[in-house]
Structure formats: C-alpha cells, structure tokens
C-alpha positions in Angstrom: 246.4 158.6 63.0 249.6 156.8 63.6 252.1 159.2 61.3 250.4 162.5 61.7 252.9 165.1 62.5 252.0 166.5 66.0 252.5 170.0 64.6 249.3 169.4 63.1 247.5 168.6 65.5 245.8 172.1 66.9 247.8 173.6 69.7 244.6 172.6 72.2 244.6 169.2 71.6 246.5 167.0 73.7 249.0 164.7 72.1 248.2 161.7 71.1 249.4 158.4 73.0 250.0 155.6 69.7 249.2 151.3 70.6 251.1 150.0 67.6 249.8 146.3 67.2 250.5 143.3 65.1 252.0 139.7 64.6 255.6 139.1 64.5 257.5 140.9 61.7 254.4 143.6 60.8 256.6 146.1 61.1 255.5 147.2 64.8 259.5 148.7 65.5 259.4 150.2 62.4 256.5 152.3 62.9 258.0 153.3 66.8 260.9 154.6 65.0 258.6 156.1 62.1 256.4 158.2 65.0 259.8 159.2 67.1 261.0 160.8 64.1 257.7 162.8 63.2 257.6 163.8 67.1 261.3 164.8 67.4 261.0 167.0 63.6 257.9 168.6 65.3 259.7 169.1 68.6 263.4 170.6 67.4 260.9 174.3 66.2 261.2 175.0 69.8 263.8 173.6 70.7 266.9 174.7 68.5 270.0 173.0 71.0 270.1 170.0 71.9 271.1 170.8 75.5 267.4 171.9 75.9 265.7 169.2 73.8 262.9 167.2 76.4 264.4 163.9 77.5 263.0 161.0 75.7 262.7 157.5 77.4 263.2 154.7 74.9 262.3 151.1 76.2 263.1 147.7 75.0 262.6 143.9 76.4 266.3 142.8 76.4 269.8 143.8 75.9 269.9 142.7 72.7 266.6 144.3 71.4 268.3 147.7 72.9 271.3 147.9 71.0 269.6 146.9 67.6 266.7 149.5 68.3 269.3 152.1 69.5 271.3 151.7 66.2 268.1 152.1 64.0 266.8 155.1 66.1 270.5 156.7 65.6 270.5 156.3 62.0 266.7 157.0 61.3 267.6 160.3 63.2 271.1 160.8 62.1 272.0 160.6 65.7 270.7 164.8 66.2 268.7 164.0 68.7 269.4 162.5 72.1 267.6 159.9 73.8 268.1 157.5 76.5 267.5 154.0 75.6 267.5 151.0 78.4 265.7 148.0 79.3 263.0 148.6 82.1 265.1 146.9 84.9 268.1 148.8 83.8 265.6 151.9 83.9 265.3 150.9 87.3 268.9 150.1 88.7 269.6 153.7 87.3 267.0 155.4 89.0 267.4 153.7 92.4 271.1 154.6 92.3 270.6 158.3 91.1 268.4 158.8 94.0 270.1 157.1 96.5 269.7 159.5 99.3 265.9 159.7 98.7 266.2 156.0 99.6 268.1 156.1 102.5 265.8 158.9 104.3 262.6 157.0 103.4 263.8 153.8 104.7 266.6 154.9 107.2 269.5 153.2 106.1 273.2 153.5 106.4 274.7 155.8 104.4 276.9 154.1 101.6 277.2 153.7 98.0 274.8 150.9 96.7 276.7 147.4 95.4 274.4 145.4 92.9 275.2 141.3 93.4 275.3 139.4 90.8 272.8 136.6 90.2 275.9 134.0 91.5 277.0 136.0 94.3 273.2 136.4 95.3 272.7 132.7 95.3 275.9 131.9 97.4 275.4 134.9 100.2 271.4 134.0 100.1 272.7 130.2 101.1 275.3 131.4 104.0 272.8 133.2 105.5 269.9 130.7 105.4 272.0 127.5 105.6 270.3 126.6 109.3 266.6 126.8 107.6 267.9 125.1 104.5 269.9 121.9 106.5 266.3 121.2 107.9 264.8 121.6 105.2 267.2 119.4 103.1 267.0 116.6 105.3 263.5 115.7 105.9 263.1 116.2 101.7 266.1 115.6 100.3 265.6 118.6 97.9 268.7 120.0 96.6 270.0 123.0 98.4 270.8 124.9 95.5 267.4 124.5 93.7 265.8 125.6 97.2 267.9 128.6 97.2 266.8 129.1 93.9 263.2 129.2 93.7 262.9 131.3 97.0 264.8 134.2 95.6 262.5 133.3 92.0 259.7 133.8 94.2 261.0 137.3 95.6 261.8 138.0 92.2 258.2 137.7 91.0 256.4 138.9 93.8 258.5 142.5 93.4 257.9 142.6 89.1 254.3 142.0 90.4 254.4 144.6 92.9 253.8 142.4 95.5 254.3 143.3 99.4 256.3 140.4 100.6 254.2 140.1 103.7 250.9 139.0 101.8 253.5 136.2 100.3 251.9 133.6 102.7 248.3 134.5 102.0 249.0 134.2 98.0 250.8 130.9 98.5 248.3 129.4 100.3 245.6 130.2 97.7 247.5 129.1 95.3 249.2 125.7 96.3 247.1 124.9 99.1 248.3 124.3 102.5 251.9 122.6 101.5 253.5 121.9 98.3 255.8 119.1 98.2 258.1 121.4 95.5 258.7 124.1 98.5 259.1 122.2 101.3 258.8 124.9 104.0 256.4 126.7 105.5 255.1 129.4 103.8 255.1 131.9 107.1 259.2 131.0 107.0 259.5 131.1 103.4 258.4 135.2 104.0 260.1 135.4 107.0 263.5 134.3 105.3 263.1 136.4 102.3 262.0 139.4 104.9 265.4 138.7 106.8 267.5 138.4 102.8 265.8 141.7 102.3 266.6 143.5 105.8 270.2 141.7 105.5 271.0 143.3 101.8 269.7 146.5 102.7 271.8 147.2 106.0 274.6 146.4 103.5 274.3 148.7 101.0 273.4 145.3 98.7 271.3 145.6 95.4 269.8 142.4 93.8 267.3 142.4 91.0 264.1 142.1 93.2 265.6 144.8 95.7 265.9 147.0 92.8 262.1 146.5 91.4 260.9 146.7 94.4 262.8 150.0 95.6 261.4 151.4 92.7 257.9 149.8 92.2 256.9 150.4 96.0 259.3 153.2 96.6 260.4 155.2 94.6 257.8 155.8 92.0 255.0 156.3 94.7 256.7 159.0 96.0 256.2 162.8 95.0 259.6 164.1 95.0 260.8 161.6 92.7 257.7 162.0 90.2 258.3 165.5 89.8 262.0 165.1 89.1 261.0 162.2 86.4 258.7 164.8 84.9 260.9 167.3 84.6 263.6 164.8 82.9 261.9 162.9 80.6 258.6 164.3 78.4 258.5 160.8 75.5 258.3 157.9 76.5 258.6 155.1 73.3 258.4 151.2 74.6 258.9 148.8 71.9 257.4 144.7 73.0 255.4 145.5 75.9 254.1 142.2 76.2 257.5 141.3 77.6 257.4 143.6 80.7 256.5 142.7 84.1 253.3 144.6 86.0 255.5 147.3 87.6 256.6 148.8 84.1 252.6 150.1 84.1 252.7 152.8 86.4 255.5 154.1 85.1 254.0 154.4 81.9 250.8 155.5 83.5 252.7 158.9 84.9 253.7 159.8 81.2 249.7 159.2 80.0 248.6 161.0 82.9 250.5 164.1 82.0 249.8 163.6 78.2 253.4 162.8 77.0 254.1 161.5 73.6 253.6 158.1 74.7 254.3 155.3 71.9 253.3 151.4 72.6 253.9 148.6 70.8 252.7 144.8 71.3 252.7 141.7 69.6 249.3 139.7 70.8 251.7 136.4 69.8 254.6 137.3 72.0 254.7 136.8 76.0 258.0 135.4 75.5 258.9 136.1 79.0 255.6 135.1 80.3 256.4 133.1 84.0 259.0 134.9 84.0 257.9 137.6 85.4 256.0 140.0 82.7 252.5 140.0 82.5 251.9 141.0 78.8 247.5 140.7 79.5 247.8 143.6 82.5 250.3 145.9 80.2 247.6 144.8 77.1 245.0 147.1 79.2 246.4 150.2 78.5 245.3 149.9 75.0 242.0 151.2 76.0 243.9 155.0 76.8 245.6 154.9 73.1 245.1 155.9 70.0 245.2 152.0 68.1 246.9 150.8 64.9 246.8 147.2 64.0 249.3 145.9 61.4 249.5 143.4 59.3 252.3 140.7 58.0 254.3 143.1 55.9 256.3 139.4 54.0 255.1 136.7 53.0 255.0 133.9 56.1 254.0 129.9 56.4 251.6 131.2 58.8 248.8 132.0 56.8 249.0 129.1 54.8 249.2 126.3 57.2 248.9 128.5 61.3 245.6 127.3 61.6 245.6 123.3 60.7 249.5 123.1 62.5 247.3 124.4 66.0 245.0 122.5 65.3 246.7 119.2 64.9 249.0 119.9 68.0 246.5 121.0 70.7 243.4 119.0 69.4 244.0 116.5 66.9 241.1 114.8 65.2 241.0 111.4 63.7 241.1 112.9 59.8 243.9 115.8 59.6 243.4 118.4 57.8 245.8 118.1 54.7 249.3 120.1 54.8 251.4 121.3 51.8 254.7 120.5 51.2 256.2 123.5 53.0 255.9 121.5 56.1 257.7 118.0 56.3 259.1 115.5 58.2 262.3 113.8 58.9 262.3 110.6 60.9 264.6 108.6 62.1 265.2 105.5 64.5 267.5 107.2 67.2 268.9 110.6 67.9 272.6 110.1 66.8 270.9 109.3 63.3 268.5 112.8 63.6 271.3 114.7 64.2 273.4 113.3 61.7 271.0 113.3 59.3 268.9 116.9 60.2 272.5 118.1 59.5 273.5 116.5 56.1 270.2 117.7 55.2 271.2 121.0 55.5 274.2 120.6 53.5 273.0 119.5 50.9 270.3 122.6 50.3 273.4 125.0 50.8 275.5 122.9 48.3 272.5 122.3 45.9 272.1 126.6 46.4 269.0 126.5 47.3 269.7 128.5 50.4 272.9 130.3 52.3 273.6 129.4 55.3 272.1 132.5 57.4 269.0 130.9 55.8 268.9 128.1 57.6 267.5 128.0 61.5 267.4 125.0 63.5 265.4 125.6 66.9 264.7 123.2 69.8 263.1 123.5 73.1 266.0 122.4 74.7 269.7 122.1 73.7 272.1 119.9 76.1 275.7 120.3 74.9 275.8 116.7 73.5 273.5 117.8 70.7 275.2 121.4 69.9 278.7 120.0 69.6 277.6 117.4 66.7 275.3 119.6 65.2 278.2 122.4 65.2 280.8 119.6 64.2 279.2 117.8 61.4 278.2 121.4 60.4 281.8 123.2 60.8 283.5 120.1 59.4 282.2 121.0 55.6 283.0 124.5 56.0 279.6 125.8 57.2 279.5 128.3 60.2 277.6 128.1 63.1 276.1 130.3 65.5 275.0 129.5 68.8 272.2 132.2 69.7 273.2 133.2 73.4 275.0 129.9 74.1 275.4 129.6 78.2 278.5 127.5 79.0 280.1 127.7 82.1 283.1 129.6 82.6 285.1 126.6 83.7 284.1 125.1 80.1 287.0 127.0 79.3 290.8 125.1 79.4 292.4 128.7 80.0 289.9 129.7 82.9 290.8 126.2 84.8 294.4 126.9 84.8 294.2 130.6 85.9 291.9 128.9 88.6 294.5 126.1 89.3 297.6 128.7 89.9 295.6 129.7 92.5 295.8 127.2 94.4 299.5 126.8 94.3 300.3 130.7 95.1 297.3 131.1 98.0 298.1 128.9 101.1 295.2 127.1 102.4 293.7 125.6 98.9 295.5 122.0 98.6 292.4 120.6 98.4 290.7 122.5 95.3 293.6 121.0 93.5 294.3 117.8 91.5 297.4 116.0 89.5 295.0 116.1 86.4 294.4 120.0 87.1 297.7 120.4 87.4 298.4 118.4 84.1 295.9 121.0 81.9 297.8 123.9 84.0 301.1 122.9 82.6 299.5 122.6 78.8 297.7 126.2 79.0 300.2 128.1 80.9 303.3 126.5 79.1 303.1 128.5 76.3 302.9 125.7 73.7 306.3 123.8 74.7 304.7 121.6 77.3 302.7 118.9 75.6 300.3 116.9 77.2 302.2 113.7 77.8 305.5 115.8 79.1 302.7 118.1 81.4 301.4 114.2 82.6 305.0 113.4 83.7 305.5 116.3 85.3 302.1 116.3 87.4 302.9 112.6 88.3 306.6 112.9 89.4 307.0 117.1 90.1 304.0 118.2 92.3 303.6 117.3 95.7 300.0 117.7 97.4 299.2 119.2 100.5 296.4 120.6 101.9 297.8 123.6 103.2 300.7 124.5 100.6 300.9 122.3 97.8 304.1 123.3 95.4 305.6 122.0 92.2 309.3 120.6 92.4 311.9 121.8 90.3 311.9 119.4 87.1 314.9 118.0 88.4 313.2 116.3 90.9 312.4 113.9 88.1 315.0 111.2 88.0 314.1 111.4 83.9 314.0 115.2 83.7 316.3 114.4 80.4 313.0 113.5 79.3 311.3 116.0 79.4 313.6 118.2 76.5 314.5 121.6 77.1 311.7 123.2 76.0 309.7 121.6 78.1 312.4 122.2 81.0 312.8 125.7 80.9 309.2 126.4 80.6 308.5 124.6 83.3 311.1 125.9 85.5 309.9 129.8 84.9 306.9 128.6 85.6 307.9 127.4 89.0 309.9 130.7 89.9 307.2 132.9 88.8 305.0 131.0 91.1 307.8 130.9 93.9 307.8 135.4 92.9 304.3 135.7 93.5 304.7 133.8 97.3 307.4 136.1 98.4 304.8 138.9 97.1 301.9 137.4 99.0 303.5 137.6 101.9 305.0 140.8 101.3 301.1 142.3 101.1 302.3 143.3 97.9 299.4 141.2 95.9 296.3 143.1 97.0 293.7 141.0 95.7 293.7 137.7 93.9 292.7 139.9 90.9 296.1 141.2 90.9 297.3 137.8 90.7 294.9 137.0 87.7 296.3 139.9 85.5 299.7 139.5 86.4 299.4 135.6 84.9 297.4 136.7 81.9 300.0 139.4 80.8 302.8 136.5 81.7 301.8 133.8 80.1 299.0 135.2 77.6 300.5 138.4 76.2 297.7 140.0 77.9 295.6 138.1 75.8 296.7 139.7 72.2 297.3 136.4 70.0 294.2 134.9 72.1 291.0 134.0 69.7 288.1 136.4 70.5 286.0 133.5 72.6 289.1 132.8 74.9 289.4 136.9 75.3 286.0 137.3 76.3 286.3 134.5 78.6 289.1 136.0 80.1 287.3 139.1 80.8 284.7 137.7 82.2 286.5 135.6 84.7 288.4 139.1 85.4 285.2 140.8 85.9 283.6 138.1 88.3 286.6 138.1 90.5 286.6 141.5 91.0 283.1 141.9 91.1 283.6 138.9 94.2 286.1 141.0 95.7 284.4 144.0 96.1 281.1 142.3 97.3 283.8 141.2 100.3 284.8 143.7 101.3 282.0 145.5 101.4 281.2 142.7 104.0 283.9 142.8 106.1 283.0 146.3 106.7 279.7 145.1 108.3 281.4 142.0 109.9 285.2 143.5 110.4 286.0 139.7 112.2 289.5 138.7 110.4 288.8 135.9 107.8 291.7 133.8 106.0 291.9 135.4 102.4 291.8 131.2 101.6 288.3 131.4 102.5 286.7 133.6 99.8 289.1 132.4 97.5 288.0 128.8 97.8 284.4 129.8 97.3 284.9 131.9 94.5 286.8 128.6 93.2 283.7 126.7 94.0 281.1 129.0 92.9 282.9 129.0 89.4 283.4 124.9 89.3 279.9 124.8 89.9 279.0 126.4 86.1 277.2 129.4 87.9 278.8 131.8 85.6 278.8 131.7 82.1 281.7 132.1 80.0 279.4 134.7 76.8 279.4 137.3 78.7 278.2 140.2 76.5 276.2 140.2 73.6 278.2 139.6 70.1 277.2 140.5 67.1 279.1 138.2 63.8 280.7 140.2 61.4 282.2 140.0 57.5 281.8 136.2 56.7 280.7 134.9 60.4 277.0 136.6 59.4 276.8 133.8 57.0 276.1 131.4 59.8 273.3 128.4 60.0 271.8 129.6 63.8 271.2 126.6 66.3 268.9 128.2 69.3 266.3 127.0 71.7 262.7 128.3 71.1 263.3 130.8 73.5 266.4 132.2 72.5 265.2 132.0 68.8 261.8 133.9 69.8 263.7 136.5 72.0 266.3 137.6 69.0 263.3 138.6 66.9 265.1 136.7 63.6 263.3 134.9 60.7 264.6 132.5 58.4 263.6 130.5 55.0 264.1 127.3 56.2 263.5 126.0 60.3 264.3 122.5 61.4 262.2 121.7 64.9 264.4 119.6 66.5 263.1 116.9 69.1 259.3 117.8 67.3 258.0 114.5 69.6 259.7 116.1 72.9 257.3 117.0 75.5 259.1 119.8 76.6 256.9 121.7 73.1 253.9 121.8 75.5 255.3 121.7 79.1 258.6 123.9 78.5 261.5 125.0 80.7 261.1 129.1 80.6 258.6 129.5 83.4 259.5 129.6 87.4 258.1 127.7 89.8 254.5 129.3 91.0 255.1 132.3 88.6 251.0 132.6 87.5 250.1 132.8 91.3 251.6 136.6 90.3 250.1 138.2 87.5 247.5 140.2 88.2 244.7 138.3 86.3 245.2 135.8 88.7 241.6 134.7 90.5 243.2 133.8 93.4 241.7 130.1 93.3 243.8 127.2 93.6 246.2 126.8 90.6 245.3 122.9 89.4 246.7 120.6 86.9 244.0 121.3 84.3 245.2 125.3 84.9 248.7 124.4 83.9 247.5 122.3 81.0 245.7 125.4 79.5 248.6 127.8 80.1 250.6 125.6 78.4 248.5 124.7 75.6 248.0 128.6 75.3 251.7 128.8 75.2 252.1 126.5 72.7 249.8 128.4 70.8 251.9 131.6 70.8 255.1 129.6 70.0 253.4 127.5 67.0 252.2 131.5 65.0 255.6 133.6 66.5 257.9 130.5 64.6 256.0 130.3 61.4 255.3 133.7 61.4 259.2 133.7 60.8 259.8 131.5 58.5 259.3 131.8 54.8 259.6 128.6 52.8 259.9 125.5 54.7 259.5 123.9 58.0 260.9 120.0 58.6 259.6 118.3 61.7 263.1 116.7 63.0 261.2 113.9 64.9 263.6 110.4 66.0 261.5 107.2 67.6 263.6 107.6 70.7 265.2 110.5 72.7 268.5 110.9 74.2 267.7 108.6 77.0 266.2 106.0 75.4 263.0 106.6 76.2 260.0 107.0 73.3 259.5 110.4 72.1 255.2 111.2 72.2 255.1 114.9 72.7 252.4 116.7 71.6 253.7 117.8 67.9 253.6 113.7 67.3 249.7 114.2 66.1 251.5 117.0 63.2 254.4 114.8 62.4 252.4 111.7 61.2 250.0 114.6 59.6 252.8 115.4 57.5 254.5 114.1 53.9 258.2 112.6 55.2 261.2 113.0 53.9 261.8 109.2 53.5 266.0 109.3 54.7 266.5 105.9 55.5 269.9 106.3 55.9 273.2 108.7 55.7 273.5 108.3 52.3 269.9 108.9 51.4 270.0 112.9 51.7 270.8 113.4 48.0 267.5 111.7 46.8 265.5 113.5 49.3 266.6 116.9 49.3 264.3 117.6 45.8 261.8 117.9 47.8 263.0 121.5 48.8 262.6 122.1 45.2 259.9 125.0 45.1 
C-alpha cells in the first residue's frame, strides 16, 4: 500500500514498484514526494553517510516541473539526502556525454568532445547542407524553405523519441500518408536519405542535436551491457512524476529499474498528454501499470469539473438540439468584434478585483493561441489600472528587443563586409540605445540622415561636424555622439590588430561601455542581454568546431552576417530561462495559451477562454506534422481525415476536464462574432457558448451592471 514504510515489508519480499494515479490536482506529486521520504527514512539505517547513500533518479516532464519538484523534494527532506533530478532528455544529454568514449568505440568516430546545437543553429547548418534538395524542392511547390527544414528534422525528432530506426522511415511514411503527401513534398526514400546524410554529417563533427541524443541513447547506449551495469551501480530509485508526458524511449529505461526490483515510483494523470504529437506517447508508458502496485486518487479541492465536466463535453464534441442546462459558474461574454472582447474581457476583470471579489493571482485568462496584437492590449488595459501581468513562458524574439538591435547594428559598422545588414532607421534606434539617454530620437534622425554614409563593404558614421547644423544637435547630443564614433573607430584599429577575438568580445566590450555592464538595466533587458551573449557564443563555438572539419579560410563577415540573419529572423527568443515572480509580481492576472497554462500545472478561481468560437479549440497548434504515424499504438493503416478528427476530439476532451479541473468558481466563455481577420468565429465551443447564461455587456460602460453576476 502506497505509504507503507519499506522497512516493513519482510526482508524476502521484493520492493514494491508504486503507479500513483489521478486527475489534475489529486495530489499525485504529493504522494511521490510522500513515498521518497518513507523510502529514503528506511534506507539512511544502512546507510549512515551520505557519500554511500544509493543514487536516486528523480524525473520530471519539463524544466519548470523540475525546479518546483526539486524544491519540494529538498524541503520535504530537509535537503539530507541527495538525489539527482532532471528531465528525461536532460537524463539523456548527460549520459551520452558521460560516456562518450563508449560511443565513439561502438560507432567508430573521431575522437572529440561532443558540441550540442541549439535548435537555431540546427535549423540553419541542417539548411546549408541540404540547400540543393531543398532549391528543388522549393520550386516545383513553392513550400517555404524554412518550414521544409522544419518538419524534416520534426520527423527525425519523433522517429528517435519513438525509437525508430531511420531506415524503416520510408516504409512508415508510406503507410501512413500514402504514396505522396502534398505537405512533404519529397520523396520519402530522400527524405531518409537526407536525414541519414544530417545524421552521418553531425556525428563526424562531434555535433549533438536533440534526436542524435535520443537516439544515441535509446538505440545505443541503453542496449548495451557495459552501460547497464554502470547505470545499476549508480542509481537504485527511480521516482518519475507526469509520465504521460514522456516519449516511448523513457520505457525501457524505466523497465531496467523494475527488472532489478528498484524502488520505482510512477505517477500519471489519465487527463494529461499535454505533449501528445509531440513526441510522448502517454498510452505505451500507461502499460507499465500492469507491473505496479496501483493507487487511484481523487480531487483533493473542490473543482467546476464535477459539476458541469460532463454536459461542457457533451455540448462541445456532440451537441444535441436541447442542451443540457448549466449553472451560473459557467458564462458568456459576447461581443461584436475582437477589439471590443478584449476591451471588455479586460474591464471585466477589473472590476471583480476592484469589487474584491478576487486578487489578481486569481484570475487566468487562457487561449489556444496568443498573437502579440492580443497580449499587448490585454497587458496594457490591464497594467494601465495598476494590475500585473504575467505572460506564462512568453516567446518573443530576441530582436523584439530595442537594446539587442543596436548591439546587432554596431556590428555592422565595426565588421567590414556587413553594409548591407544595415539601414539609416537602424542606425537611428542605435544612436537612441547606445547614447546613453542624451541622444533623442529626432537628434539620432538627424544624425542617421546627414552623418552616416552607406557602403556595402565599410559603412562609417561621420563626425557630427559633417552636419552643416551640428549646432543643432546641443552638446549633449554632440559629445555622445562623437565617443560613440571614436569607440567604434578603437575597435577597427583592434580588429585589425587580431586583438578582438571573436565578435563576443565586441558584444561585452559595448555592453560594459555603454550599459554599465548591464547594472541600472531592468531585469527583462538583462536577461535579454544574456541571452544574446549566450547565442553568440554558443554560434561561435559551433564555427569553429567547423572550420576544424573544413579548415578552408572563410571571411569572419560571413558567420557574422548569418548569425545577424538567423537572429532577425525571430529564431531565438529573448525569455531565456525560466523566472519565477517574486514579492508583489506573484500577484499577477496570468495570460497563457492552453498549452502553456496546462504545462505549468496552475489553477485558478476565475478562467476567461479567450477566442471560445476559434477552431483552433478542436484542431490546435501543439502537434507536428505526421507525429501519430509514431506512437507505438499506431496500426499502421492509413492515417485519414476521420483519424485526425477523433484525435482531436479526444484532445479536446483532455483539455475541457485538465482546465476545469483547475479552476474553482467561474469560467466566462470570451466568444466575439468575428476574429482577428474578420472572418466568423464557429469553432466547436460555439454549441456551449449559446448553451450558456450571457453576460449581457453591450458596451464599455456596461461592466459595472454585469459584474453581479460573479456574486456567489
């Protein structure tokens, strides 16, 4: 039984392996950390120091998930006994590193340190090196060579969580998606042979990506004796919280700790498959049930989804001509366009907090999509009466951010070779962020227009006498231009003195000029700077690690202009580790997307379903392209339209109990006649939004009379 001491259990009896199961927010984490403790209070008798205390194996879905169950653990246990908590594909970057050298005897390859790429640098040397294939391809389709790039490395990706041989890619293709599909448009043989030759191409470099990693390990490393015995001897536990987010591979690994009768603690969430097509494959990790000891749990709080889960599915994935009859804890709010929902979903919301019928951190509105348009006036209307926002996981590019763009325009002006990554308006917003506060924008316009001088090779800025009207400018304004032209002019003579190794050099050496080093800089700005710090260096090793493969000499404009393009492009995002508010930021109304809201785990009082008459409820965004053709449950038949129709009614399903399983009090439908493009809204939550009592706002001015009716 799940609690039982395993000191009590007879010293012939094997110990128990626990499948903790249960909606969202029964308590399921709770009771992993409840059965570590017992196991680790049982354990410390024989072994007294900690140096000799059995290696544990803590697993969670995400980042995120880590830290918060790595605090808990730590303070359940009063941090005296070590563990080693980690994410299953950070489990397996670690392990394929650590042992290395096992890989490069097995698979005879040169000897050198391993280099993960990043998912951007993947993309852009994945492109270079198919870009005949892809020109083809491109012109007889017209498919965009990005997205191409894209789903072939998705579909790597999934075959190697699946524990797919990339060889038998072809053959599961074809079964699949027939003969051709007009969303891949190559053939299937070249769409093997090209990630065959990615594959071959990484590994003669020393280059790690996410699907080399799973499948070094999955196809590897784990089958292979030497390495099972030396995970044996280092870890004897092995506690997984949310295995119904973890892809097929995580099984056998799991299945080596049942085998040898480890303490072995499970726990899964029959609603979740959150990362369901995108590569985990919660019903083939659901199996393992069968080899546990069960416990089912049930709600622990009180939740709107025993009062009203059963009629909301009902109404959105088979409405009937009388609907069943909803209480009040469900409403909607409609309006004509979607500037007036968002005005209005947010005055809503203002006036429970004012009214006190809720804090902020009470309040949750979730989407299935967010475009920037709709977080800014959501955050604005909201920020503008004093109420905080947080944006759960928020992915803006890096170049969203003014300070990043001028760092990126210098440059261009210190590197020969770039005059054509640069513009007079660039130059303009260079002026403003680098000036230190004394160049406004009108004086840094004047000075673009009449002080720089374009040219492809080595564009410059004049001295601010070049300006026939330099009086103009003031003398604020003159001298911090002018040092900003003789640092620039400093850094040339550098240059060409081989004195600036790397354009990460150049980077720092402008931060600590003109930022301080980033001191006086608001937190979002300093982690932007970081990140644009790490991805340049990051950029820089990955080349060099290729010119020792390729040792032809290269312009150092070259990589410098693509890591300027690959930025520009928004293929780095600009939050680059996960925060967590503190003090009065906690006390935040949380804007997320269903996924991101799902993923964090959070529950609220109050939700507000934005877009409820979107399509993208049923059809969704979170799922790559052929991703079912991998789970093992697959038949192998032809994936048809009435197939993706059921997976994603089945989805919706999940998403309809996990989201009022997390709320409390009240859920408003946020439903406007048309969406951001004008078109009509008739997703498949329309059916439960006319089911529904409205909130009758007719216009701005109307919330007052209509908030009563969150009067419980």
């Amino acid at each position: 039984m799940l609690g039982q001491p395993l000191d009590r259990v007879s010293s012939n009896a094997k110990p128990l392996a626990h499948w903790i199961t249960g909606p969202s927010r029964s308590g399921k984490t709770q009771a992993l950390i409840d059965q570590f403790c017992l196991w680790a209070n049982s354990t410390r008798q024989s072994y007294p120091t900690l140096p000799t205390f059995p290696g544990v194996l803590v697993l969670s879905a995400i980042g995120d998930n880590r830290i918060d169950l790595t605090d808990r653990l730590t303070a359940a246990t009063q941090a005296q006994f070590p563990f080693r908590a980690t994410t299953p594909l950070g489990f397996f970057e670690d392990e394929v590193v650590l042992f290395w050298a096992l890989l490069i005897e097995k698979l005879d390859l040169v000897a050198q340190f391993p280099l993960r790429l990043r998912p951007e640098n993947e993309q852009e040397l994945a492109q270079r090196l198919w870009q005949p294939e892809l020109d083809r391809a491109v012109g007889q389709t017209g498919i965009r060579e990005a997205k191409l790039v894209r789903r072939l490395l998705d579909l790597m990706q999934l075959a190697a969580l699946g524990g797919m041989d990339l060889q038998d890619l072809p053959i599961v293709l074809t079964q699949g998606l027939g003969s051709q599909s007009t969303e891949l448009p190559l053939p299937y043989d070249t769409v093997r042979d090209l990630l065959l030759q990615w594959r071959s191409w990484c590994l003669q470099r020393g280059l790690l990506t996410y699907s080399l990693i799973a499948e070094l390990y999955g196809q590897e490393l784990l089958p292979d004796p030497l390495y099972r015995e030396k995970l044996h001897s280092r870890y004897t536990a092995l506690f997984a919280d949310d295995v119904d987010e973890y892809p097929a591979i995580v099984r056998p690994l799991m299945e080596q700790f049942l085998d040898a009768h480890g303490p072995t603690v499970l726990t899964h969430n029959p609603n979740g498959g959150i990362r369901l097509g995108l590569g985990a494959d919660p019903e083939y990790l659901a199996s393992l049930r069968d080899r546990c000891q069960v416990t089912e749990l049930a709600a622990r709080d009180r939740s709107l989804v025993e009062e009203v889960g059963e009629a909301v599915i009902e109404l959105a994935i088979a409405p009937t001509f009388l609907p069943p009859s909803l209480p009040n804890s469900i409403r909607a709010l409609q309006t004509g366009t979607r500037a007036q929902l968002l005005r209005q979903t947010s005055e809503l919301i203002l006036e429970g907090i004012q009214r006190g019928h809720v804090e902020p951190s009470d309040v949750a509105i979730i989407a299935p999509g967010l475009e920037p348009i709709s977080r800014y006036a959501l955050t604005n209307i909201l920020t503008s009466q004093g109420v905080r926002v947080e944006n759960l996981n928020e992915q803006r590019p890096l170049t969203s951010v003014a300070i990043v763009r001028g760092l990126l325009s210098l440059l261009t002006l210190v590197y020969p070779g770039l005059g054509r990554r640069i513009k007079r308006d660039a130059i303009a917003e260079m002026l403003v962020v680098l000036g230190a506060g004394a160049i406004d924008p009108v004086r840094a316009g004047l000075l673009a227009d009449h002080c720089f001088e374009p040219h492809p090779e080595t564009p410059r800025l004049l001295p601010s006498q070049a300006f026939s009207r330099w009086d103009r400018l003031g003398y604020q304004a003159s001298q911090a231009y002018d040092a900003l032209v003789q640092w620039i002019a400093h850094q040339q003579v550098q240059l060409s003195q081989r004195m600036i190794a790397t354009p990460v050099v150049l980077l720092d050496r402008a931060i600590q000029t003109f930022f301080q080093g980033g001191t006086h800089l608001p937190f979002e700005q300093v982690a932007s700077l970081r990140e644009l710090m790490e991805t340049a260096q990051h950029y820089w090793e990955v080349e060099a690690r290729l010119r020792l493969s390729d040792p032809r000499q290269v312009s150092d404009a070259q990589p410098i202009a693509r890591l300027i393009q690959l930025l520009r492009e928004g293929a780095v995002t600009a939050n680059p580790f996960p925060v967590r508010p503190m003090g009065p930021a906690r006390n935040a109304v949380t804007l997320a997307t269903v996924f991101q809201y799902r993923s964090s785990r959070r529950s609220h009082r109050w939700q507000f379903w934005l877009d409820a008459g979107s399509p993208r409820w049923l059809s969704g965004v979170d799922s790559l392209f052929a991703a079912p053709l991998f789970l093992q449950s697959w038949s192998g038949h032809l994936w048809t339209v009435d197939d993706t129709q059921a997976a994603n009614e089945r989805r919706l399903q999940r998403i309809l109990t996990d989201l009022l399983s997390r709320t409390q009090e009240q859920v408003v439908l946020c439903y406007s006649d048309l969406a951001s493009n004008g078109q009509e809204q008739t997703g498949v939550l329309l059916s439960l939004v006319n089911a529904v009592a409205p909130i009758g706002l007719e216009d701005d001015r109307a919330v007052e009379a209509e908030t009563l009716a969150f009067d419980r």
